[in-house]
C-alpha positions as CSV (number, residue, x, y, z in Angstrom):
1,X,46.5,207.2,101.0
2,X,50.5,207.9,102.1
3,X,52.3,206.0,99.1
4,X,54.9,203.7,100.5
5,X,57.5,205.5,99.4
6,X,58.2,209.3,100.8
7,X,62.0,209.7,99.5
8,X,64.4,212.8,100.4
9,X,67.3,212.5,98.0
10,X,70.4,214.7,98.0
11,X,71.5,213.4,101.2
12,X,75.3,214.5,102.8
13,X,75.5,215.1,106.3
14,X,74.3,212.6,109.3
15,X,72.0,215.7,110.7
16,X,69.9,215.7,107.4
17,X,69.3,212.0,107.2
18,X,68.6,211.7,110.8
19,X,65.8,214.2,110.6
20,X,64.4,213.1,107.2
21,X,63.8,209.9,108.9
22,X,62.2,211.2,112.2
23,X,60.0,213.0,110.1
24,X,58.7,210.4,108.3
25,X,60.9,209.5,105.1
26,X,60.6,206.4,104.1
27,X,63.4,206.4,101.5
28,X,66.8,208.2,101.9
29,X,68.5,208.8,98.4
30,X,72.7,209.1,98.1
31,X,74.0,210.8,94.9
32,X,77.4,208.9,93.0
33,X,77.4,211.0,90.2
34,X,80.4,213.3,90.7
35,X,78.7,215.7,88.1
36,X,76.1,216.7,90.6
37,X,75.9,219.6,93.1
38,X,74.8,216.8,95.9
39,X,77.3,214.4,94.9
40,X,78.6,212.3,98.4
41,X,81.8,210.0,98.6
42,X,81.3,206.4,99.2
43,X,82.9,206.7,102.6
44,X,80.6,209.8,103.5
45,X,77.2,207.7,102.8
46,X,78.9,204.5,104.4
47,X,78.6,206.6,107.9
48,X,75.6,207.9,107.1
49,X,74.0,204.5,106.6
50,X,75.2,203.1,109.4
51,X,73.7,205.6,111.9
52,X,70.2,205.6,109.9
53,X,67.1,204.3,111.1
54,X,67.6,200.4,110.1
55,X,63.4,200.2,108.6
56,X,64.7,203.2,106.3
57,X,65.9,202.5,102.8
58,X,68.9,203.5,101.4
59,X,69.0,204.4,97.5
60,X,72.1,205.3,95.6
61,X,71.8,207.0,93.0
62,X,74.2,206.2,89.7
63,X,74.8,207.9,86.6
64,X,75.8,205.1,83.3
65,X,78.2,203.8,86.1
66,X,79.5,200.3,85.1
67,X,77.7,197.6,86.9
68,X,80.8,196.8,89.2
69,X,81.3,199.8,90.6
70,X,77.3,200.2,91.1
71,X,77.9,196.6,93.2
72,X,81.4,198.2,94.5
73,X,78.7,201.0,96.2
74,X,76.1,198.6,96.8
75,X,78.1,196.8,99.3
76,X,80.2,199.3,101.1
77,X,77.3,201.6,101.9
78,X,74.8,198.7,102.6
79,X,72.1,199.8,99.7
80,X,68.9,198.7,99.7
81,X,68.0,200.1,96.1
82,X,69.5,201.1,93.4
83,X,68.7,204.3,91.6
84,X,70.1,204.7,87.8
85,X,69.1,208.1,86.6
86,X,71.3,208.2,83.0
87,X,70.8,206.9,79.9
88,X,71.5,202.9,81.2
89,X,69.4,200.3,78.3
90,X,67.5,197.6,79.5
91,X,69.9,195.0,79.2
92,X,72.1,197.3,82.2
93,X,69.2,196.9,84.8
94,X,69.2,193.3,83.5
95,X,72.8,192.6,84.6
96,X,71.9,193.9,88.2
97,X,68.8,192.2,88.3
98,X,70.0,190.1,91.7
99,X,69.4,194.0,93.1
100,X,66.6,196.5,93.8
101,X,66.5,198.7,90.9
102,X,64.6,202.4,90.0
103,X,65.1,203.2,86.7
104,X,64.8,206.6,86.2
105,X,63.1,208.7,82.7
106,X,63.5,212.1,82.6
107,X,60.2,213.8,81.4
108,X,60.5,216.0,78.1
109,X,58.4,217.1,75.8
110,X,58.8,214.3,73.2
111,X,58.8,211.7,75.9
112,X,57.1,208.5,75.2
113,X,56.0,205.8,77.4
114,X,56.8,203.2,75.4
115,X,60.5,203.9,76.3
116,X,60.3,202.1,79.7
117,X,58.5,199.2,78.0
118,X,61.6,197.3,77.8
119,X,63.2,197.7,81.0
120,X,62.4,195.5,83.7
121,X,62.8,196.8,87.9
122,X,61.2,197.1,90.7
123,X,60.0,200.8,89.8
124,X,60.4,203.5,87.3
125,X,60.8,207.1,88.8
126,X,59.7,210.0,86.5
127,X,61.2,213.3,87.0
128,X,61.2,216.6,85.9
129,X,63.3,217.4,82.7
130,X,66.8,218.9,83.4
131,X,69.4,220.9,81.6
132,X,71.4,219.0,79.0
133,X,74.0,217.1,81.1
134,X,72.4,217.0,84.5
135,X,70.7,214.3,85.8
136,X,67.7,215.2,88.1
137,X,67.9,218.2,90.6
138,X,66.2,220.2,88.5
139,X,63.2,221.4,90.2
140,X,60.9,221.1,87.2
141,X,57.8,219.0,87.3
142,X,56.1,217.7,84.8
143,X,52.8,216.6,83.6
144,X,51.3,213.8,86.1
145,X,49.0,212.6,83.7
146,X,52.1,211.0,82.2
147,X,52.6,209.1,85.2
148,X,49.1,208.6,85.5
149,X,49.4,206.7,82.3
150,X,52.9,205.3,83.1
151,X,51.3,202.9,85.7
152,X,50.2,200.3,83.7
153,X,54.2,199.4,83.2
154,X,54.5,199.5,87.1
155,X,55.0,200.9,90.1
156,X,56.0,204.9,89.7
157,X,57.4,207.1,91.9
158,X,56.7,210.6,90.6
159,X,59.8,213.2,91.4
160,X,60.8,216.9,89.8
161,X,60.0,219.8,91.9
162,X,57.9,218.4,94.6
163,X,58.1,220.2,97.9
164,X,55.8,220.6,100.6
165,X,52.9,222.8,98.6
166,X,52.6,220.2,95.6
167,X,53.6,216.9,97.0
168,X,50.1,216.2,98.3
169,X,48.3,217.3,95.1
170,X,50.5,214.3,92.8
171,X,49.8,212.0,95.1
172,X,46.1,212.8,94.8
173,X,46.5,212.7,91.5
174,X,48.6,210.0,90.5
175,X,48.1,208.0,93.4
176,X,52.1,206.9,93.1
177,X,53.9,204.3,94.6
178,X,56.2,206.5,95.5
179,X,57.2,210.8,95.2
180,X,60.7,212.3,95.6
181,X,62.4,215.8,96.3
182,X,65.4,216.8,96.7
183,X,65.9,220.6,95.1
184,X,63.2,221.9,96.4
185,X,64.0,221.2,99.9
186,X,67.4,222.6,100.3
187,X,69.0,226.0,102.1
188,X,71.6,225.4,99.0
189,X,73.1,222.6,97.2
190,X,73.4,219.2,98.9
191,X,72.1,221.2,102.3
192,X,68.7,220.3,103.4
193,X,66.2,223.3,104.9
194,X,64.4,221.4,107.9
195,X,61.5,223.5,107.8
196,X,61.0,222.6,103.9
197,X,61.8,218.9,104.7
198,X,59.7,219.2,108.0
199,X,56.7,220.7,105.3
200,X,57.2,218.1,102.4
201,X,57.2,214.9,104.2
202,X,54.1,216.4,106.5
203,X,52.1,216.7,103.3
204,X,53.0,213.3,101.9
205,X,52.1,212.0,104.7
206,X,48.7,212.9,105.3
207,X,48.0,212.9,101.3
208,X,44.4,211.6,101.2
């Protein structure tokens, strides 16, 4: 089965969210951390969201932001989720806990589950390891056993170098609540390739 959530992050024009959605995304992701490549202004995913299919969620995505400026963002681009993908402890996703949260855990070798034992969200997302100082985008999967074994904590969305010729083969295997791409489906930084997006979301999709 499809899992419920299908999420292109990365997100910076109007064109790319538009046609993410058409195609079958589910999730649309919005990047605040001004260290990354995809990074979008406030003001920038505020008109994106409001010309985006209404039944498609909006996910920022936050960097050990302090929790006002995370609600700051919540509000003026009308979030749905919120997506913290840096070292935040349990007691930040606690103080948002009136919101839709995704905590993120970036898959390295000495990775242990136990690290999301304490945190309490709606989902964890699992991604690929990145470079010391960047935060998802990396284009690196990793094992999906580990989020195989990650479900008995909750619902996981699996993310790190999916694109259309893997995405269906994690969600056979993991069976995920949700998957997520971002690198792999751009024509360069923060500029989606249609046909890759087209591809990705076509596989999730009909993921059996």
């Amino acid at each position: 089965m499809p899992p419920e959530i299908i999420k292109v992050c990365g997100i910076t024009g109007v064109a790319d969210a538009l046609f993410a959605a058409q195609h079958g995304a589910t999730a649309l992701g919005f990047v605040f951390f001004r260290g990354s490549p995809r990074y979008v202004r406030v003001e920038t995913a505020a008109m994106i969201s409001a010309v985006a299919p209404k039944d498609v969620l909006r996910v920022g995505l936050f960097v050990d932001e302090k929790p006002a400026q995370i609600l700051h963002v919540k509000r003026a681009v009308n979030l749905d989720v919120v997506q913290l993908h840096g070292d935040e402890t349990a007691e930040v996703c606690r103080s948002l806990d009136e919101l839709r949260v995704w905590k993120a855990f970036r898959v390295r070798p000495y990775f242990a589950l136990q690290e999301i034992e304490e945190y309490s969200c709606e989902a964890f997302l699992l991604d690929g390891a990145s470079e010391e100082g960047s935060y998802g985008g990396s284009g690196r999967t990793f094992p999906w056993s580990t989020a195989q074994q990650a479900k008995r904590h909750g619902k996981i969305i699996v993310a790190g170098g999916l694109d259309g010729d893997n995405v269906g083969e994690a969600i056979r295997q993991v069976d995920p609540w949700g998957v997520d791409a971002s690198s792999r489906l751009e024509r360069r930084p923060g500029v989606k390739d249609r046909e890759k997006v087209r591809r990705y979301l076509e596989a999730a999709r009909s993921a059996q």
